[in-house]
C-alpha positions in Angstrom: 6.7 6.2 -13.6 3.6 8.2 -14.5 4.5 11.7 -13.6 0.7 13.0 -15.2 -1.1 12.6 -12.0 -2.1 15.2 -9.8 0.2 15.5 -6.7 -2.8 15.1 -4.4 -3.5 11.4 -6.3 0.5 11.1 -5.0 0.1 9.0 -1.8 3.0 7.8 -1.2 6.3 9.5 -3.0 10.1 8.1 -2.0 13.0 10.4 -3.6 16.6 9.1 -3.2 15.9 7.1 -0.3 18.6 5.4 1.4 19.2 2.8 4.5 21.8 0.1 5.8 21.8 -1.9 8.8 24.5 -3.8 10.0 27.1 -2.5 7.3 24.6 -3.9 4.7 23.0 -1.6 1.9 19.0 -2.2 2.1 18.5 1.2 0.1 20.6 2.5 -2.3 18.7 5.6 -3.9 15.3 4.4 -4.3 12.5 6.6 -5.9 8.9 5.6 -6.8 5.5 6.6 -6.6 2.3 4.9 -5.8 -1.1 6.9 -6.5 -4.3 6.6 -5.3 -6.5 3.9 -7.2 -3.9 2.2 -8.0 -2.1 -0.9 -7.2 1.5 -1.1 -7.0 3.7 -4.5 -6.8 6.9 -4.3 -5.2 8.5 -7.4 -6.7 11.7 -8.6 -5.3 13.2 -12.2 -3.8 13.8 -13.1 -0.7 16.5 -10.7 1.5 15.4 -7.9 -1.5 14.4 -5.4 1.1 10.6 -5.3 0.3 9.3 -5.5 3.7 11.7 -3.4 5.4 10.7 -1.1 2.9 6.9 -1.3 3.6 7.8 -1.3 7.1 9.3 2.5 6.5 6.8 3.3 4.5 4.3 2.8 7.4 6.6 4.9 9.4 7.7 1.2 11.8 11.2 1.3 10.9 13.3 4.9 9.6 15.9 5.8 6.5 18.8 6.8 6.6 18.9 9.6 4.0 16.2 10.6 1.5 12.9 11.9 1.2 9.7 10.1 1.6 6.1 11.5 2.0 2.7 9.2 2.9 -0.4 10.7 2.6 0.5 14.2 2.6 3.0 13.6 5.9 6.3 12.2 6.6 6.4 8.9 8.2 7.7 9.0 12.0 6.2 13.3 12.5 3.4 14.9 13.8 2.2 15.4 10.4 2.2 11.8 9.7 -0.7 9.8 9.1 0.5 6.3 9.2 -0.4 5.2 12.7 -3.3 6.3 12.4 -7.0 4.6 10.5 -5.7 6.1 7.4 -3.8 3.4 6.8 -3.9 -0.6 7.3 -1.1 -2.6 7.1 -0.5 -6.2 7.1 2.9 -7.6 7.7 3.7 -11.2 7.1 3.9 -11.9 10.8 0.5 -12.5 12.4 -0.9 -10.0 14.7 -4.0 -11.5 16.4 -5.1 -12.1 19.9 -4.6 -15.6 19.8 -7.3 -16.5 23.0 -10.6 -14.1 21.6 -12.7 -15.5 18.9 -13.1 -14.1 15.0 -15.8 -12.8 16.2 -14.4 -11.0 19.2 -11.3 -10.3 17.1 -12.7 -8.5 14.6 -15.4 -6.0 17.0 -12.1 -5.3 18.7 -10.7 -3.9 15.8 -13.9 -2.6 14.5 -14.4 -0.3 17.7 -11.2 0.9 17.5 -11.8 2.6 14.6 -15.2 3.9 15.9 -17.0 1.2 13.5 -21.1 0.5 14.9 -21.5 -3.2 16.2 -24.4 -3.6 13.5 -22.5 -2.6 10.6 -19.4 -4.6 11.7 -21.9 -8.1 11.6 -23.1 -6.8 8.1 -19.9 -6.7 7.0 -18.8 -10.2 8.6 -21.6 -11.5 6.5 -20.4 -10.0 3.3 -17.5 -10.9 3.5 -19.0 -14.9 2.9 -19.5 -13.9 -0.6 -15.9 -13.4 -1.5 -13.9 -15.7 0.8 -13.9 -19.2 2.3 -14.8 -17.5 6.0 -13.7 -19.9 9.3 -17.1 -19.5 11.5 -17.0 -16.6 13.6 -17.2 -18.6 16.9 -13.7 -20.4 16.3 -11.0 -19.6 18.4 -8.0 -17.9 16.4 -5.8 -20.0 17.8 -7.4 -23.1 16.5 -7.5 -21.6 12.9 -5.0 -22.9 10.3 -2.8 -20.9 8.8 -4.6 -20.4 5.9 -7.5 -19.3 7.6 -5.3 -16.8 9.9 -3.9 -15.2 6.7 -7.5 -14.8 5.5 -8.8 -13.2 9.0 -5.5 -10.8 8.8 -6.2 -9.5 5.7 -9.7 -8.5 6.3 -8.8 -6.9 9.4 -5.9 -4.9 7.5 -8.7 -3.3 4.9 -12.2 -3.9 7.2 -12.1 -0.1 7.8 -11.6 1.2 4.0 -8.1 2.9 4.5 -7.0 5.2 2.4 -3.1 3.3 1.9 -3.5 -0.3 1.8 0.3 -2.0 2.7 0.1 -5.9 2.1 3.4 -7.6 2.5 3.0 -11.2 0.8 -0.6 -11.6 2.0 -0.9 -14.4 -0.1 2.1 -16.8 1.4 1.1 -20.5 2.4 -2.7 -19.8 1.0 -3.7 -22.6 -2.2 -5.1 -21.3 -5.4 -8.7 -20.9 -4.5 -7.7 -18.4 -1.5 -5.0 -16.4 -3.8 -7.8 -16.0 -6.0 -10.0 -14.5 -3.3 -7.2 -12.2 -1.9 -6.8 -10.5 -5.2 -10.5 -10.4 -6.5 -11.3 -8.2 -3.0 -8.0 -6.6 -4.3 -9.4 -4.9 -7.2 -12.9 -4.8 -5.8 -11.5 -2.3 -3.3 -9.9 -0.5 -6.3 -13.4 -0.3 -7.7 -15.1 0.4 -4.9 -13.3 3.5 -2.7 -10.3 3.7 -4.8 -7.5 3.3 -2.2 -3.5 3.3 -2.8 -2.7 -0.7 -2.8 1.3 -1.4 -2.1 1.7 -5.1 -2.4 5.0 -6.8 -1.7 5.2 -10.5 -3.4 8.2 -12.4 -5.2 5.6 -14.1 -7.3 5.8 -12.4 -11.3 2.6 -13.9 -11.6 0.8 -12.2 -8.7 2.4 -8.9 -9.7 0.9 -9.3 -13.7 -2.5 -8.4 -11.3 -1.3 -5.0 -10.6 -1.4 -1.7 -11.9 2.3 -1.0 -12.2 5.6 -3.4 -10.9 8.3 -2.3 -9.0 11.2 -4.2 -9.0 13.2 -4.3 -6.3 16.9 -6.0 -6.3 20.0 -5.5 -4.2 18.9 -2.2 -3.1 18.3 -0.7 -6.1 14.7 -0.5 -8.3 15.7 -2.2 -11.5 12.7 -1.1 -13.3 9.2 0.6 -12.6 6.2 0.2 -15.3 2.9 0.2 -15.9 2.0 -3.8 -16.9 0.1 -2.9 -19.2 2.7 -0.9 -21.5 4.8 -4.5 -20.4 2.6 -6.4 -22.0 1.8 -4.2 -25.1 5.8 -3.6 -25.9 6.8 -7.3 -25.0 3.9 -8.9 -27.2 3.3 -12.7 -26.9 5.8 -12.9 -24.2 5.6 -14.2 -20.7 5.6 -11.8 -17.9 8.4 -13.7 -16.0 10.6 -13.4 -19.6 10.2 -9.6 -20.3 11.1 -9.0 -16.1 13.9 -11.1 -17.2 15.1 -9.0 -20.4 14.3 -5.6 -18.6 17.1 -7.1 -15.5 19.6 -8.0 -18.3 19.3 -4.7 -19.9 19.4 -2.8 -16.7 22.5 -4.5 -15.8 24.1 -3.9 -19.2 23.5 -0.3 -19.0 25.1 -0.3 -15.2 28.1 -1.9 -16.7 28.3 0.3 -19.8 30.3 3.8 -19.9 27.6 5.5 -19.3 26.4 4.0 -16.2 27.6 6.8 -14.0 24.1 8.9 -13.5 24.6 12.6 -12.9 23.5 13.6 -9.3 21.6 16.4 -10.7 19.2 14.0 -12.8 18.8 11.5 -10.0 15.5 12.8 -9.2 14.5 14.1 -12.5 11.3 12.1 -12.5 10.1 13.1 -8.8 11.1 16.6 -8.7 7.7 17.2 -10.6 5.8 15.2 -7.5 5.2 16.7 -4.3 3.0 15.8 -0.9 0.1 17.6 -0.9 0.2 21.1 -1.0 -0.8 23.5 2.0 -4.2 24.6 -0.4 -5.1 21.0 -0.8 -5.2 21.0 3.1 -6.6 24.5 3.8 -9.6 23.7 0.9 -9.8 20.1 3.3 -9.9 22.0 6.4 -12.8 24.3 5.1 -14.8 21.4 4.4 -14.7 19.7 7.5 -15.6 23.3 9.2 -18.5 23.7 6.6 -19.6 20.1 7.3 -19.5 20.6 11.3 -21.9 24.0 10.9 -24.4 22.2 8.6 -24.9 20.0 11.5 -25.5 22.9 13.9 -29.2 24.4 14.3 -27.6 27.3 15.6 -26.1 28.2 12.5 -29.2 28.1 9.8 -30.7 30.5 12.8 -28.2 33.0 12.7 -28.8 32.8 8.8 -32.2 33.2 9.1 -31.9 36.4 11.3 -29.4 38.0 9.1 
């Protein structure tokens, strides 16, 4: 975990989180941090708890012990920011209006986040050049499920959120359309810099990240950077070194020493906190400065002083 960032890059920060349901352990201490402008995989099978915990982290389904902040908030508080246009998320159930067109669809969603009519075209025209678009005047319920996945997707990140949350986004699509996914992926990353959670059980879809998460029977097993994977695991498969890194994981849980001292549970996310009341008071100013600017009133008053 890189611990050298700023806390206000720190969008999302879990410490010693914890959950069951139905007598079964979902969470068993998890801690990890995703920054802004970067991309995080959270890789895992099937039953590993990765969309449960995107759901929480989106503030749709609580913990049971633990802390967790997103975007300065807690999830499921007034201070919260998840339901809100800060954030898009796209679960791996489809959420469209099955009757309205794409076209319909997507200036629904487009006005609900106080996007103009013109720009919401321009941008329906855009994006042509980096996916395999259904025509605008198809009924979504006619679409396949490819092109369903596709039309979800853009809807999840058509208003430049700050936290993107993708949970499998590519599941059922072929080659050419997992290819698209992930290039609009990192052109977001180059573009407004948002925080990118992705949830997959593919190794190779997670190489495309910044950093992996691996998530297994409640517990993270490892959290790097893939880059320092690929640089200390030279000429090496990225489905091998996850591999090793699981084998020496559970060595180390069976060992003597696999008892970890409560006190140093946290060790690595005591140093990380939500954003800090200056960050939002300096925030706050701005906004006020921004809303006088726009008044005539006020360059008057300056005058006459």
């Amino acid at each position: 975990m890189d611990t050298s960032q700023k806390p206000s890059r720190c969008s999302v920060i879990l410490a010693n989180v914890f959950k069951t349901h139905m007598g079964r352990t979902i969470f068993d201490g998890i801690n990890f941090t995703a920054f802004s402008g970067k991309i995080c995989a959270v890789l895992g099978g099937i039953e590993s708890g990765k969309s449960m915990l995107l759901s929480c982290i989106v503030g749709g389904n609580d913990f049971d012990s633990g802390q967790m902040w997103v975007l300065g908030g807690k999830p499921q508080t007034k201070s919260s920011k998840t339901l809100t246009k800060h954030v898009g998320y796209m679960p791996q159930e489809f959420c469209l209006y099955e009757k309205m067109t794409v076209l319909e669809l997507i200036l629904y969603f487009g006005q609900l986040y106080d996007i103009n009519s013109k720009f919401i075209l321009w941008r329906l025209r855009y994006y042509n050049d980096f996916f395999t678009f259904p025509s605008s005047k198809s009924l979504v319920k006619d679409l396949s499920y490819s092109e369903k996945r596709i039309v979800s997707f853009i809807i999840t990140v058509f208003h430049r959120p700050r936290l993107i949350v993708l949970d499998e986004p590519t599941t059922g699509l072929d080659t050419s359309k997992k290819n698209q996914v992930w290039s609009y992926i990192h052109h977001m990353i180059h573009t407004w810099k948002p925080t990118i959670i992705v949830a997959t059980n593919n190794v190779e879809e997670a190489s495309l990240a910044t950093n992996i998460v691996y998530l297994k029977d409640g517990k993270i097993i490892f959290d790097h950077d893939v880059s320092d994977l690929k640089k200390n695991h030279p000429n090496q498969s990225l489905e091998h070194i996850v591999d090793i890194l699981h084998t020496k994981r559970n060595e180390w849980l069976h060992s003597n020493e696999s008892k970890m001292p409560h006190d140093k549970v946290l060790t690595n996310v005591e140093t990380l906190t939500p954003r800090t009341s200056i960050w939002k008071l300096k925030t706050v100013t701005i906004k006020n400065i921004r809303v006088l600017l726009r008044s005539r009133w006020f360059f008057l008053i300056m005058y006459m002083n």
